[in-house]
C-alpha positions as CSV (number, residue, x, y, z in Angstrom):
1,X,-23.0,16.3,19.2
2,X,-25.4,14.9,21.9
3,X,-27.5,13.6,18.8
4,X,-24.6,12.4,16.9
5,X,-23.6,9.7,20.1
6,X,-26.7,9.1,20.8
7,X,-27.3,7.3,17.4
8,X,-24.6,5.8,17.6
9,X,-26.2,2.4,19.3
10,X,-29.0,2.4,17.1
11,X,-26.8,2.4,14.2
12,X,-24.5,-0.8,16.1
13,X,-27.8,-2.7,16.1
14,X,-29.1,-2.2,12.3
15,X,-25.9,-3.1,11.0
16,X,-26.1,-6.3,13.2
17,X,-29.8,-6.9,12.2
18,X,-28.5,-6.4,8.7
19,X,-26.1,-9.2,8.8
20,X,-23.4,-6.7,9.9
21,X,-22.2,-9.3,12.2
22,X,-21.6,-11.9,9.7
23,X,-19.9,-9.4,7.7
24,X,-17.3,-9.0,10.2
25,X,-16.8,-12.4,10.6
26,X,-15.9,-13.0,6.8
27,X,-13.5,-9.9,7.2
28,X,-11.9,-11.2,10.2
29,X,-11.3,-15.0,9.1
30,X,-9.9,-13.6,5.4
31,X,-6.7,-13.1,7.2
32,X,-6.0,-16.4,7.4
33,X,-6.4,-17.1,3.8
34,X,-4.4,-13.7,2.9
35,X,-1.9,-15.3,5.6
36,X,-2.0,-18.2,3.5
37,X,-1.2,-17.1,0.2
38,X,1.9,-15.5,1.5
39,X,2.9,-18.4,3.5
40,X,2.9,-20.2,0.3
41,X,4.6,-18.0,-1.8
42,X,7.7,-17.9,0.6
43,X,8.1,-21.3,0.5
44,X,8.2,-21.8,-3.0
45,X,10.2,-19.0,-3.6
46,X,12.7,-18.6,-0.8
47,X,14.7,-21.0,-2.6
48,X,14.7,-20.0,-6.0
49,X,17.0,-17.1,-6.4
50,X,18.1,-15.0,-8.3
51,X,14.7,-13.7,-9.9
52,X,13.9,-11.7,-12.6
53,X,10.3,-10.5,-12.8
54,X,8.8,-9.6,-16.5
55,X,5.6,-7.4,-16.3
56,X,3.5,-7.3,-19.4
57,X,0.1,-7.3,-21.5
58,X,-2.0,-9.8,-21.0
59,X,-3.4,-9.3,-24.8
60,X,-0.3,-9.8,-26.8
61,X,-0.8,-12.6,-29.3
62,X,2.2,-15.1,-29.8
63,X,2.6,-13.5,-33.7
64,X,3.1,-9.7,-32.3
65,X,7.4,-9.0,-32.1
66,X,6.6,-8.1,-28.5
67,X,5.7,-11.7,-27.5
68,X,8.9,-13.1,-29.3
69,X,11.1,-10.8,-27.5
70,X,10.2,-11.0,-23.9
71,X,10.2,-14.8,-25.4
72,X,13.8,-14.3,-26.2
73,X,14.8,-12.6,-23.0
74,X,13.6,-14.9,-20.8
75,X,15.6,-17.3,-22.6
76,X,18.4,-15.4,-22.5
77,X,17.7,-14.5,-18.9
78,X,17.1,-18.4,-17.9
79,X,20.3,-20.2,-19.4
80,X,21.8,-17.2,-17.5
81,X,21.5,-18.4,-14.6
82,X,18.0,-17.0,-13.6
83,X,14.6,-18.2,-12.7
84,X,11.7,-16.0,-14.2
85,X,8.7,-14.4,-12.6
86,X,5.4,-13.8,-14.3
87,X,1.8,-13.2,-14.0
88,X,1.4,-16.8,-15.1
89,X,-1.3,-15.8,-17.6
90,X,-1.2,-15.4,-21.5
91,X,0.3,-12.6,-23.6
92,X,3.6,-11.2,-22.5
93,X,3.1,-13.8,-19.2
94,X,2.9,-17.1,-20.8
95,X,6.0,-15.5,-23.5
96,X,8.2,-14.7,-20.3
97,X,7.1,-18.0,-19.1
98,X,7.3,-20.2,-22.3
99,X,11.2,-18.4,-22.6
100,X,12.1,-19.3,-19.3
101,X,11.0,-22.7,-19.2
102,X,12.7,-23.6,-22.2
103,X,15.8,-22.6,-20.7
104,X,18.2,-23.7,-18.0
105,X,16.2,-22.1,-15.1
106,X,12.6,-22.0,-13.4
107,X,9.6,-20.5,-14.8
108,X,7.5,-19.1,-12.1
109,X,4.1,-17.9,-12.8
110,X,2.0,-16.0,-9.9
111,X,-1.3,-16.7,-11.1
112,X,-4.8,-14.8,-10.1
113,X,-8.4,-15.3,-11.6
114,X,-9.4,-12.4,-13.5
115,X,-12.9,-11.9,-15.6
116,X,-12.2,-11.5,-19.0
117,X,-8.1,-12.3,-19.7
118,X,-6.5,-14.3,-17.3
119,X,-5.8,-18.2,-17.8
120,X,-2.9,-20.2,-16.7
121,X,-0.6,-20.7,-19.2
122,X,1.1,-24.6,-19.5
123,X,5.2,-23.0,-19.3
124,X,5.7,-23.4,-15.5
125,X,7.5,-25.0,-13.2
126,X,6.2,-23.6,-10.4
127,X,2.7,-22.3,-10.2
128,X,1.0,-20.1,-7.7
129,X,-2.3,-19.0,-7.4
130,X,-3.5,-15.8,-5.9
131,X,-7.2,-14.0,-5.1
132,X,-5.6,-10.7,-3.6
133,X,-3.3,-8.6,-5.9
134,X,-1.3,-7.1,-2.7
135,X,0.3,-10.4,-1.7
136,X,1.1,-11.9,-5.6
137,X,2.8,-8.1,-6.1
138,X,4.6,-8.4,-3.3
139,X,5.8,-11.9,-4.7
140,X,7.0,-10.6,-7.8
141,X,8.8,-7.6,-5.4
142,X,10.7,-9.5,-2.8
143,X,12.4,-12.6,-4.9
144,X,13.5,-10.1,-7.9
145,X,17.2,-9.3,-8.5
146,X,15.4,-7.5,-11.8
147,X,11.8,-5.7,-13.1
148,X,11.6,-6.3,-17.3
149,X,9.1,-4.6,-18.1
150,X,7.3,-5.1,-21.5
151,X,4.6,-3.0,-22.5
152,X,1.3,-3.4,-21.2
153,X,-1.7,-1.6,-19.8
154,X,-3.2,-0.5,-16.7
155,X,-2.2,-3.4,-14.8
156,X,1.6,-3.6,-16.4
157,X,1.8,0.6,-15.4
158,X,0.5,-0.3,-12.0
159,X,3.4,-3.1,-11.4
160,X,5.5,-0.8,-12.8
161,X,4.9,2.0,-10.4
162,X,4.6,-0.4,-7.0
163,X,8.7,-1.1,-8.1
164,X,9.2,2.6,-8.6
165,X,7.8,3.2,-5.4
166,X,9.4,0.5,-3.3
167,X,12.9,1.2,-4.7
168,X,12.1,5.1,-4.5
169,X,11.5,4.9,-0.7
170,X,14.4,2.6,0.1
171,X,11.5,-0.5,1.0
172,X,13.6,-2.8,-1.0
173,X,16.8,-2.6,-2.5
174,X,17.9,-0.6,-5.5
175,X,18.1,-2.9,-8.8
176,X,17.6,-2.7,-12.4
177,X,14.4,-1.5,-13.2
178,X,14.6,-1.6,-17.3
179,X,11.8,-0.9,-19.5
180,X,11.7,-3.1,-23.0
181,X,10.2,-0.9,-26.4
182,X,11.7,2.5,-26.5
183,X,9.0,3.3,-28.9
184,X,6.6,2.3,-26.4
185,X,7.7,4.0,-23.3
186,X,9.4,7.1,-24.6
187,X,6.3,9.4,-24.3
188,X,5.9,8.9,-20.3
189,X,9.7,8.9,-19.7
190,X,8.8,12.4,-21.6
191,X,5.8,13.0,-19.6
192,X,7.6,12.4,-16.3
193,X,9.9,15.2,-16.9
194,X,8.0,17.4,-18.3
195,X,5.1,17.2,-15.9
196,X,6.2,15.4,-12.8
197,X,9.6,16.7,-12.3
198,X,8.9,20.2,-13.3
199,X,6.2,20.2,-11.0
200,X,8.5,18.9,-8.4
201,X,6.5,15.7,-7.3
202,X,9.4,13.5,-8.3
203,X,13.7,14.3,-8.1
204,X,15.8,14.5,-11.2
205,X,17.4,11.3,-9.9
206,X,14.0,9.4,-9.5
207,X,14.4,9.4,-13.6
208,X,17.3,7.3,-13.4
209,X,15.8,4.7,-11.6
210,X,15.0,3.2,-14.8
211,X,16.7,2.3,-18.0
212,X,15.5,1.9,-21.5
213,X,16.5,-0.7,-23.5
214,X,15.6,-2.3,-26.9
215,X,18.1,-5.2,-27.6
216,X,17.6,-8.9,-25.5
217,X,20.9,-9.4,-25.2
218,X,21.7,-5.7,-23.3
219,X,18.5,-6.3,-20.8
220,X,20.6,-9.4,-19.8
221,X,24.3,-7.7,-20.1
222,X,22.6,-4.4,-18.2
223,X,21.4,-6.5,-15.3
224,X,25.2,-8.3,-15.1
225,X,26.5,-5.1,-15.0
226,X,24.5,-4.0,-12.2
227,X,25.2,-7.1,-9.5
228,X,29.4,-7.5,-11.0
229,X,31.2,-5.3,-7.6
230,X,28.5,-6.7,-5.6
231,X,26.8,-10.1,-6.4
232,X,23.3,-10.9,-6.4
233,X,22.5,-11.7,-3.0
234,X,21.0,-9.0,-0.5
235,X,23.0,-6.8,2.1
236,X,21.9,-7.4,5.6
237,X,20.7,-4.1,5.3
238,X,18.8,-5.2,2.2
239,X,17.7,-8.6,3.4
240,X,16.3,-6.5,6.4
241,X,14.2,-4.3,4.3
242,X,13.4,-7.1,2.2
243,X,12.0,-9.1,5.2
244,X,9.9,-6.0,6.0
245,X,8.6,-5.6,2.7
């Protein structure tokens, strides 16, 4: 133990000679541009509700029946009364986008450099950019009355399971959490129960936290639904956990 503290000092001092120091420095002043980014993304989307967020590939093409539906929801979803919430890149993204700004209400794309598929896409009427993940999912979190979620990959399943989570745990309110493409989601719906509920890491009601559904028009109707006893804006309960989010 003696040994162990008495390193300790030496250590302090290579790190510094090592350009430790300026290390920290970088570290300490990124708050202010992660302080930044969320500063921004309230006030552009503070004002802007009710949101529905649309999760989805990135490598769709605008020829694959995926594209053209979350196209058509958004449209749907838009001249509903909603603004739309996206990645702000291409695939699903730019089709939620295109959809929504095509409609009667706002297309909203969080945007975030990537190095091999992310661009902007040109469907957006308001456009924010991100370098940290964290606060652009926590963008697509707070502002959403709805998650649509198309199929995708790694990224779309990780959205997909910061919602779960959030809504799970009671960090935000419960709302529709509706995954698009039976075909496509079917085998982890599956996989959930057969695995994760029997092994009793999730509750048999976690499962319903989600609903599957194939047909535009019932991803809009099952979202109605949801808000018609209780309207779309927050409880002060929710708008507390919201602001905590």
């Amino acid at each position: 133990m003696d040994t162990e503290v008495s390193m300790r000092p030496h250590l302090e001092t290579e790190r510094l000679r090592d350009g430790g120091e300026s290390r920290l420095t970088r570290e300490a002043w990124k708050i202010f541009q992660i302080m930044a980014e969320f500063v921004r993304g309230y006030e552009k989307l503070a004002a802007v509700e009710p949101c529905v967020s649309i999760f989805g590939s990135a490598r769709i093409d605008p020829e694959h029946p995926w594209y053209r539906k979350t196209q058509e929801i958004a449209t749907k979803l838009s001249n509903a009364g909603f603004s739309v919430i996206s990645g702000g890149g291409p695939g699903v993204m730019e089709a939620a986008n295109k959809g929504a700004f095509r409609g009667t209400g706002y297309s909203i794309g969080l945007n975030i450099e990537l190095p091999h598929e992310q661009h902007s896409n040109p469907y957006q009427d308001i456009s924010l950019s991100f370098e940290h993940f964290y606060s652009r999912k926590v963008m697509f979190m707070k502002y959403a009355a709805a998650y649509v979620v198309m199929p995708g990959g790694f990224g779309t399943l990780d959205e997909l399971a910061e919602c779960l989570t959030l809504v799970q745990t009671g960090k935000t309110r419960r709302m529709p959490i509706i995954l698009v493409e039976s075909s496509f989601w079917n085998g982890l719906i599956q996989w959930w129960r057969d695995v994760l509920l029997a092994g009793g890491t999730i509750n048999a009601e976690d499962l319903d936290l989600v609903t599957v559904i194939d047909d535009a028009d019932a991803v809009v109707a099952a979202i109605f639904d949801h808000y018609e006893k209780r309207g779309f804006a927050p409880s002060a309960a929710e708008a507390e956990a919201l602001l905590n989010l």
